[in-house]
C-alpha positions as CSV (number, residue, x, y, z in Angstrom):
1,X,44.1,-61.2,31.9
2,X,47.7,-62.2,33.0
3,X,50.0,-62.0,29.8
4,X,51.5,-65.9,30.2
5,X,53.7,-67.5,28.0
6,X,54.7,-71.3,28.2
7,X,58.1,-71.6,25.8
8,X,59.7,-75.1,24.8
9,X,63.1,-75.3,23.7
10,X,65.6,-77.5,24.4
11,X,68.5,-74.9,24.1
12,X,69.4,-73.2,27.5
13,X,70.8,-70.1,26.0
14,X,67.6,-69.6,23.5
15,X,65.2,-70.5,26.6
16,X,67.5,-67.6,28.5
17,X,67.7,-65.0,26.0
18,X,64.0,-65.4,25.3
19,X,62.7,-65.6,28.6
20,X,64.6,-62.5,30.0
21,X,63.0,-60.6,26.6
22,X,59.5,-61.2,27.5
23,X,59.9,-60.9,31.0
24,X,61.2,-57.5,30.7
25,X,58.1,-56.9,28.1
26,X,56.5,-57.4,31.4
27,X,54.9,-60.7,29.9
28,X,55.1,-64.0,32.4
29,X,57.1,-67.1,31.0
30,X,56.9,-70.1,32.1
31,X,60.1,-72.8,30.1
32,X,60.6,-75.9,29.3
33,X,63.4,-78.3,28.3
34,X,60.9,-80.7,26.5
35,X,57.2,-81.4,26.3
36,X,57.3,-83.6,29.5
37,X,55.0,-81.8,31.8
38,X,54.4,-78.6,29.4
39,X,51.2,-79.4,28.2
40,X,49.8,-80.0,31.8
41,X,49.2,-76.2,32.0
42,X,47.4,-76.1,28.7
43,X,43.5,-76.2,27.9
44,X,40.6,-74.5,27.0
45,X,40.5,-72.2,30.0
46,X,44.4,-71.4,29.9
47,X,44.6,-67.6,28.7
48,X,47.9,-67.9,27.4
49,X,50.1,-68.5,24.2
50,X,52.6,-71.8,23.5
51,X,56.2,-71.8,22.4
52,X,58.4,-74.2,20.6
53,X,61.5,-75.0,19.0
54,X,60.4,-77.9,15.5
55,X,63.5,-79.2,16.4
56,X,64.0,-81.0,19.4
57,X,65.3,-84.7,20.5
58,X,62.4,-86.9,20.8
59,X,58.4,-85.4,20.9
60,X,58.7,-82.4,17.9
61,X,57.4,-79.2,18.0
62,X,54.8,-80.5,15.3
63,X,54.0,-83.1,17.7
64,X,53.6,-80.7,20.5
65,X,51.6,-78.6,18.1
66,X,49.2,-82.1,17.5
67,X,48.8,-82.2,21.0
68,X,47.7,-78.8,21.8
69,X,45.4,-78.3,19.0
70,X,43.5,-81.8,20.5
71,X,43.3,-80.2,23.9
72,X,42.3,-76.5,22.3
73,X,42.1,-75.5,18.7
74,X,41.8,-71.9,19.2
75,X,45.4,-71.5,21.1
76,X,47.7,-69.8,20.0
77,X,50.9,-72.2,18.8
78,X,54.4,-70.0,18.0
79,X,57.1,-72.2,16.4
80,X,60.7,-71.4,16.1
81,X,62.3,-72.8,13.2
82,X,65.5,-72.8,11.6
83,X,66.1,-71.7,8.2
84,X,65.7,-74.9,6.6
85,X,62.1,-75.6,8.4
86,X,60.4,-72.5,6.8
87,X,58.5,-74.9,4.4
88,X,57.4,-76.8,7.5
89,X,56.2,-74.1,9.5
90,X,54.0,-72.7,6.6
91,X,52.5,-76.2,6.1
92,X,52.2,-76.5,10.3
93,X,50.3,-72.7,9.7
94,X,47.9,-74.4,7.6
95,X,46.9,-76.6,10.3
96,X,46.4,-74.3,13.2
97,X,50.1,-72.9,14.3
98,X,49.7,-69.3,15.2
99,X,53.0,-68.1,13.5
100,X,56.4,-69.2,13.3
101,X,59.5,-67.2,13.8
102,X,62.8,-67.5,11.8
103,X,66.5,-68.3,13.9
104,X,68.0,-65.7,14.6
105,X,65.2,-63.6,15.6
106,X,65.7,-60.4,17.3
107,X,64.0,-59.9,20.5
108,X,61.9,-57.1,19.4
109,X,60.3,-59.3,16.4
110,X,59.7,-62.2,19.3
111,X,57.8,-59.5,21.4
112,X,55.9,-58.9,18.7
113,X,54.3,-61.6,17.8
114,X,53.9,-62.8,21.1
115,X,52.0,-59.8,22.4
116,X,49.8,-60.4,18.9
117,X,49.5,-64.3,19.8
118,X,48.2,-62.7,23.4
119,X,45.8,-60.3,22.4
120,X,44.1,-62.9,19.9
121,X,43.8,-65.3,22.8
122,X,42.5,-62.3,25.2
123,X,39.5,-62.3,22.5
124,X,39.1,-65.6,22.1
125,X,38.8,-66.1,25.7
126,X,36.6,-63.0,25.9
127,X,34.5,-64.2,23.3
128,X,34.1,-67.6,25.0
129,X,32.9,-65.8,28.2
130,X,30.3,-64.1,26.1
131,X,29.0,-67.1,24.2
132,X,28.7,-69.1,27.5
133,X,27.0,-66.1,29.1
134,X,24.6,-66.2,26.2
135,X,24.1,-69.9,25.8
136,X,22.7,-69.8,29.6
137,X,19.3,-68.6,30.8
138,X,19.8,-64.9,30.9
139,X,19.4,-62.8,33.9
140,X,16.1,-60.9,34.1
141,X,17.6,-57.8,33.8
142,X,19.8,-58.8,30.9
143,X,16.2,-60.0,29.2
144,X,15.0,-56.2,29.8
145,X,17.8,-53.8,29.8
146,X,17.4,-50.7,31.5
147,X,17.3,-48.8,34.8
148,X,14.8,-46.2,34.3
149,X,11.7,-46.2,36.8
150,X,9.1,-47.9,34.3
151,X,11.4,-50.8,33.2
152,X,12.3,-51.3,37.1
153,X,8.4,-51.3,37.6
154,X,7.8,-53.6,34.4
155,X,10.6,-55.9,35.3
156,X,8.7,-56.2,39.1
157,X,5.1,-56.5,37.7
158,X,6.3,-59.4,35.6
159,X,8.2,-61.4,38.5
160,X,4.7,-61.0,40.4
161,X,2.6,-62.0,37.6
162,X,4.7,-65.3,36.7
163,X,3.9,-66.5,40.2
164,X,-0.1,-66.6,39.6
165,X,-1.5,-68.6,36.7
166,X,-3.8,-66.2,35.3
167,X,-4.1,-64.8,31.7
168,X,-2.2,-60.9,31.2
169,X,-2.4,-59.2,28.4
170,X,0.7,-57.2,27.5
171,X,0.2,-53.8,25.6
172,X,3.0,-51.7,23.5
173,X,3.8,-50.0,20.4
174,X,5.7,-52.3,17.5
175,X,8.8,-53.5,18.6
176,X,8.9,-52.6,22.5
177,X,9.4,-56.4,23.3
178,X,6.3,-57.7,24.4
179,X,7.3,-61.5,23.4
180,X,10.3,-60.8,25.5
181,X,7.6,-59.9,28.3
182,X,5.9,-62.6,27.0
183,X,8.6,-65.2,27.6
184,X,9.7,-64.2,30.8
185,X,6.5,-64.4,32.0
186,X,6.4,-68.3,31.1
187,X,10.3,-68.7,32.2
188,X,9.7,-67.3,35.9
189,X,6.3,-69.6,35.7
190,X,5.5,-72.8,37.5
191,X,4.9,-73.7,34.1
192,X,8.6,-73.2,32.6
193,X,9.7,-76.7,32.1
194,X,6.6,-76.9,28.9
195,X,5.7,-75.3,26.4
196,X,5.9,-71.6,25.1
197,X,3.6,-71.8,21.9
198,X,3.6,-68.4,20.2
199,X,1.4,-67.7,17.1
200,X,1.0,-64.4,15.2
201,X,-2.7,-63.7,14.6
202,X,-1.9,-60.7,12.3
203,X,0.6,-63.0,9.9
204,X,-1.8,-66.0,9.3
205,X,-4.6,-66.0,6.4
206,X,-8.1,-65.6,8.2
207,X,-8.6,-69.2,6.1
208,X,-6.1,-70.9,8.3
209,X,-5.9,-69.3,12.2
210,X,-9.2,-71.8,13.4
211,X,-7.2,-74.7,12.2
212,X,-3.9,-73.2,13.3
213,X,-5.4,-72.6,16.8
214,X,-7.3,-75.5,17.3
215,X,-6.6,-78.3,15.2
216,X,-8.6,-80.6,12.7
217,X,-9.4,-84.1,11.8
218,X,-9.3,-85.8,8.6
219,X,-11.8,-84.6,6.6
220,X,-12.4,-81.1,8.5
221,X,-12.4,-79.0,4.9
222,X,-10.8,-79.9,1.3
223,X,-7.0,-80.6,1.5
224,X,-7.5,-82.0,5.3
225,X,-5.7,-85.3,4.7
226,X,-4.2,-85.7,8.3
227,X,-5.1,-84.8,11.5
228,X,-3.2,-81.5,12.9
229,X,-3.2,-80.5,16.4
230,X,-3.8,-77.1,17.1
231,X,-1.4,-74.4,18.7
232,X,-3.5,-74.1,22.0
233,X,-3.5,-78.1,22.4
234,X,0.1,-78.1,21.6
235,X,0.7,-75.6,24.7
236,X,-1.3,-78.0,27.0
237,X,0.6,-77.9,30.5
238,X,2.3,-74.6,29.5
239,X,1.9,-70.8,27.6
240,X,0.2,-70.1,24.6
241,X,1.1,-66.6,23.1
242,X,-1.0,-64.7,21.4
243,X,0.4,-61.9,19.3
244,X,-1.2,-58.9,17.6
245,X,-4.1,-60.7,19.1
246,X,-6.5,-57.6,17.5
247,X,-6.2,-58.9,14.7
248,X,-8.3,-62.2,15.0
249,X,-11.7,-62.3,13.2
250,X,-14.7,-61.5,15.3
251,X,-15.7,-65.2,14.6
252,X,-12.2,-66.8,16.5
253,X,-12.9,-64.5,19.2
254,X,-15.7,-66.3,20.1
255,X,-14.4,-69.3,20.0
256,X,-11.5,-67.8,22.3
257,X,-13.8,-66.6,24.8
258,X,-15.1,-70.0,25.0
259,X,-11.4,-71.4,25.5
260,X,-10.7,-69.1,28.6
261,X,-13.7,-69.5,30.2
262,X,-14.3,-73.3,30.2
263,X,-10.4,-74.1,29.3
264,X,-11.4,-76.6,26.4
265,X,-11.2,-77.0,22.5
266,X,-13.3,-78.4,19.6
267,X,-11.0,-78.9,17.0
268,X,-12.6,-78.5,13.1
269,X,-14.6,-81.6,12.0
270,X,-15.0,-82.9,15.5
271,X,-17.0,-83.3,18.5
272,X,-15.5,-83.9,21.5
273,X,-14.3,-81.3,23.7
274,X,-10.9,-81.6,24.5
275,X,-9.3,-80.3,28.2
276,X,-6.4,-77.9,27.8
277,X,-4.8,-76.8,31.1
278,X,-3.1,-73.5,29.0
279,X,-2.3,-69.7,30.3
280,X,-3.0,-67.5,27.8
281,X,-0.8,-64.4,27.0
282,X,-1.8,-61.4,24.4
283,X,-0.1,-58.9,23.3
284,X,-1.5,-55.9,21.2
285,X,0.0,-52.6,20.0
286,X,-3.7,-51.2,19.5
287,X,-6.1,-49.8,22.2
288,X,-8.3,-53.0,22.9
289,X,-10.6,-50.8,25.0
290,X,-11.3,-48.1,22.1
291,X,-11.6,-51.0,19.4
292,X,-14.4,-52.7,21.7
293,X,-16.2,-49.7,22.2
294,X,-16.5,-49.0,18.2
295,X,-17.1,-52.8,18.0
296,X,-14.0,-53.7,16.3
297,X,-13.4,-56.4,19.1
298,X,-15.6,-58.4,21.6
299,X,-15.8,-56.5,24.5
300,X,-16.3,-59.4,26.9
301,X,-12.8,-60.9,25.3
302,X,-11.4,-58.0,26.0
303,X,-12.3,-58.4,30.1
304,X,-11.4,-62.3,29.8
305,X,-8.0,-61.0,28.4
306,X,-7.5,-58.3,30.6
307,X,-7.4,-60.0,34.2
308,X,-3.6,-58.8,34.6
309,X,-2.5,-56.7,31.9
310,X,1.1,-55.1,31.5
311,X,2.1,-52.1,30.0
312,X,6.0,-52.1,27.7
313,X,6.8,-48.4,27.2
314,X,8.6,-47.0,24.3
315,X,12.2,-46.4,24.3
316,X,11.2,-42.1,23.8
317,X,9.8,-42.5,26.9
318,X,12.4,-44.3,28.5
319,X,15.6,-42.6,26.8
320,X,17.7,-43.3,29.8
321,X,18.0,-46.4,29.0
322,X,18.9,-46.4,25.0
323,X,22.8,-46.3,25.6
324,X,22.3,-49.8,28.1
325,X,20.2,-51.4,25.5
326,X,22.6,-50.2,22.6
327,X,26.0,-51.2,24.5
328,X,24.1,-55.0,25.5
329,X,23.1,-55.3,21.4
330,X,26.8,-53.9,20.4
331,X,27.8,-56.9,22.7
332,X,25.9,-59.5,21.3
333,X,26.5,-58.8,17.9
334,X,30.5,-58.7,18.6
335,X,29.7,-62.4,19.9
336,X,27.7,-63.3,16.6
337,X,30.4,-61.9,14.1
338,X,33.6,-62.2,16.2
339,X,34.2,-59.0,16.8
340,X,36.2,-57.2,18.9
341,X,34.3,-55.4,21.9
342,X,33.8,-51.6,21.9
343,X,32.7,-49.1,23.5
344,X,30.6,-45.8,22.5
345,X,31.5,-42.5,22.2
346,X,30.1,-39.4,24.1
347,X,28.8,-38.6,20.1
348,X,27.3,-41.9,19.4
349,X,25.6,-41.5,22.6
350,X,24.3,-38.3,21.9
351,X,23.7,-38.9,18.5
352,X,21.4,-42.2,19.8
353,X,19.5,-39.8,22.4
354,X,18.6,-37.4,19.6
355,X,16.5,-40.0,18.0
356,X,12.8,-41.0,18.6
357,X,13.6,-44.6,17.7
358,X,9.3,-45.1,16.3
359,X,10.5,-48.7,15.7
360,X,11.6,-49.2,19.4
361,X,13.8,-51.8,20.8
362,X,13.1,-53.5,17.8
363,X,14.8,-50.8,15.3
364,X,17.5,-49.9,18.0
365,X,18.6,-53.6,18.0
366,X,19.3,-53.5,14.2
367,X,21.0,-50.5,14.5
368,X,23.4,-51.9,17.0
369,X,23.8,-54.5,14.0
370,X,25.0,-52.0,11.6
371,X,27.1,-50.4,14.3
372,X,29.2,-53.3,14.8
373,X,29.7,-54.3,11.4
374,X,30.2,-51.0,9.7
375,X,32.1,-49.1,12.3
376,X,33.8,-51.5,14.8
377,X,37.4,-51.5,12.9
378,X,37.1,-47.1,13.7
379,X,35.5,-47.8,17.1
380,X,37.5,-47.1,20.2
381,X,38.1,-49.9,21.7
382,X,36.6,-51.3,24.7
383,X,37.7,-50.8,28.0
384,X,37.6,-54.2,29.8
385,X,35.6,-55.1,32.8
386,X,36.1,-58.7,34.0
387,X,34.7,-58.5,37.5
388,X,32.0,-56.4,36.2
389,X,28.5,-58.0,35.1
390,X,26.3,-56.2,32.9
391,X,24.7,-53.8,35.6
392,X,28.5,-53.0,36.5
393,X,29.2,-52.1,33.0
394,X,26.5,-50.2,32.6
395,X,26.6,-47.9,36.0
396,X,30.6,-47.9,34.5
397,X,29.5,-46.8,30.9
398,X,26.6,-43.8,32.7
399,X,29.5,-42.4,34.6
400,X,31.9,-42.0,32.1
401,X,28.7,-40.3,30.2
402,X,28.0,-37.8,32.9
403,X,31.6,-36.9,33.4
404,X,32.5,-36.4,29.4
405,X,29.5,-34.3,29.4
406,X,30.0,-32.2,32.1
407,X,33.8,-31.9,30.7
408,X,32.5,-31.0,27.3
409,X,30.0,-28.5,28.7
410,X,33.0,-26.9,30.8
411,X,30.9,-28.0,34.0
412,X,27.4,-26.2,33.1
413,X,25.0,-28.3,34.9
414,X,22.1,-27.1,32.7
415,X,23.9,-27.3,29.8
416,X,24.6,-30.7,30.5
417,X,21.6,-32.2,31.5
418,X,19.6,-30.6,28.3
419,X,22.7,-32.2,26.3
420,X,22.1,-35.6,27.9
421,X,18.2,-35.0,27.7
422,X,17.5,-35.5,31.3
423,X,15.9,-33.2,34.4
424,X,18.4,-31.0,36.4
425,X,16.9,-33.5,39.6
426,X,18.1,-36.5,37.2
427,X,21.6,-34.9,36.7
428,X,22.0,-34.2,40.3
429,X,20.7,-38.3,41.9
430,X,23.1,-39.4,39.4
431,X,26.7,-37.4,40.2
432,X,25.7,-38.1,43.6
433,X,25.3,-42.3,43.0
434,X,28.2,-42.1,41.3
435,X,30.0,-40.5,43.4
436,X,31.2,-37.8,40.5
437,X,33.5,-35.2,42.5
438,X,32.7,-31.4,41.5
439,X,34.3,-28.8,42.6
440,X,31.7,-26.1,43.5
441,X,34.1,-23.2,41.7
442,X,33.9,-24.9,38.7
443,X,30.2,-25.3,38.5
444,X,27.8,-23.5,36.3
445,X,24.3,-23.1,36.2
């Protein structure tokens, strides 16, 4: 980001001495006799900082601080007050003014604050990129993080399956992501612009699933006052997501079977059957094959469910792709919380690789949490990529990895792929993507 300054002041030697201060602080400035024409510059996207005199002939500073706080409250106003304005430029601090700096100033104190002012507006504008970026429909492979061969594979199955319209049932351990799956199954779907209804099987009271899934009428059972219309009517035209879907009684599951082979309801104290044009997606950290052969689930449900199915590893068996997943949660969380970005160390990363991670993506995500509240004021900070997107960053953040490692490990290759907890093969396809240069001397193996 260009460091630009736009300074108001309707004294040629202040607007001189200042101006040849910050440029030789290598900082741009742009001046200004009065307002007239200033504020053109300024605005939402303008990564710079404004400065101005209080006192001036005509439009005030206070008036010029008005103005830009209309056209964006989070820029960064400097004002330059005499002594007898201090009480005004505390009150103009109160309502958005950056800082204020007293006459005479030195130029070192007007650096200062300036390159402060500039830094603040290099997060805020980084910050804004970020909440834009995640405001938007996210990229698939921001959705599932990772390079390694099964998420590439898991990433293609799912833009294959979204195409068709038939049911897929997505297996995993707790916390892998299989709603993610889910949902990017329905976003990349000819049936994106409805419904995604999800219901948890395992978190409702057996008493209340057959009216959560398909709805009653007045009168159904005691407390029906109102008629409710059931999750799988509600997804009608779209997805209905079915998780921990082992979990429904043996009696539902009949009743399930029904709705995937014929595609219609009978909600509780009615009749009619009722046409629902629904896919149906479950998910299931259990082995729907082994529970149907011990008769813990219908086995003909189990086929109806199965017609595509998808398979979301673990993160132990996918630990090249723990330091992308913790970097893209670090990221979002210094978004949530206003944070400044950072980026790991070669300890953190090791330290992450050591761990099984039982709880997955899931427990990973909350430890990115912790990461960014507890350590982000000792964290180095991060270095910035603004022409990179995330798969930049993260080929960026591997490299620097390998090469720390390797320096570290005073160029052992075996020393440095057990450290990183990859193959000697793995080590080797990635100095030579990267384009890592070695001298052969200093190799070790």
């Amino acid at each position: 980001m260009t460091n630009k300054v736009i300074l108001i002041d309707d004294e040629e030697h202040l607007r001189t001495a200042c101006s040849q201060s910050l440029e030789l602080a290598d900082i741009e400035v742009e001046c200004f006799e009065s307002p007239d024409g200033a504020l053109d510059h300024v605005g939402p996207d303008w990564p710079g900082v404004l400065i101005t005199d209080i006192k001036m002939p005509g439009t005030s500073g206070l008036d010029v601080l008005d103005r830009a706080m209309a056209l964006d409250p989070e820029l960064p106003v400097i004002l330059i007050t005499g002594h007898g304005d201090i009480q005004m430029a505390v009150t103009a601090i109160r309502n958005g003014a950056y800082d204020f700096i007293e006459k005479p100033f030195a130029p070192d104190i007007l650096i200062d604050t300036v390159r402060r002012a500039l830094e603040k507006r290099r997060l805020t504008m980084e910050n804004k990129a970020l909440r834009s970026a995640l405001s938007e429909k996210l990229h698939f492979e921001d959705r599932l993080v990772g390079q390694s061969p099964e998420i590439v594979k898991l990433r293609d199955n799912i833009k294959t399956y979204a195409e068709t319209d038939a049911d897929v049932l997505i297996l995993g351990e707790t916390g892998v992501g299989k709603e993610v799956v889910a949902r990017s199954l329905h976003d990349y779907s000819p049936r994106n612009k409805e419904r995604f209804v999800a219901i948890n099987c395992g978190a409702l009271p057996e008493a209340m699933i057959e009216s959560e899934l398909f709805g009653h009428e007045v009168g159904a059972f005691t407390g029906a006052t109102k008629k409710r219309i059931g999750k799988i009517e509600h997804a009608h035209g779209g997805t209905l997501f079915l998780d921990e879907v082992e979990s429904m009684p043996m009696d539902l599951q009949i009743k399930l079977l029904r709705v995937l082979q014929n595609r219609t309801i009978v909600p509780l104290g009615s009749n009619d059957e009722i046409n629902v044009d629904v896919r149906i997606i479950a998910a299931t950290k259990e082995n729907l094959r082994e529970n149907a052969d011990n008769g813990k689930f219908r086995e003909d449900l189990y086929y109806r469910l199965e017609v595509l199915s998808l398979f979301v590893p673990p993160l132990r068996e996918r630990r090249d792709d723990i330091p992308f997943l913790f970097t893209h949660f670090v990221k979002q969380a210094c978004v949530r919380y206003n944070k400044p970005s950072i980026d790991l160390t070669p300890a953190k990363i090791s330290e992450l690789l050591a761990h099984d991670w039982p709880g997955n993506v899931r427990e990973l995500q909350n430890a990115a949490l912790r990461f960014t509240l507890v350590s982000s004021e000792t964290a180095s900070p991060a270095i910035q990529h603004d022409d990179e997107g995330l798969a930049g960053q993260m080929r960026s953040l591997e490299k620097r990895l390998i090469q720390s490692a390797l320096q570290k490990n005073n160029y052992s290759l075996k020393q440095t792929y057990e450290d990183l907890k990859i193959s000697r093969k793995t080590l080797y396809d990635k100095i030579q993507k990267h384009g890592i240069e070695l001298e052969q001397s200093n190799l070790i193996d």
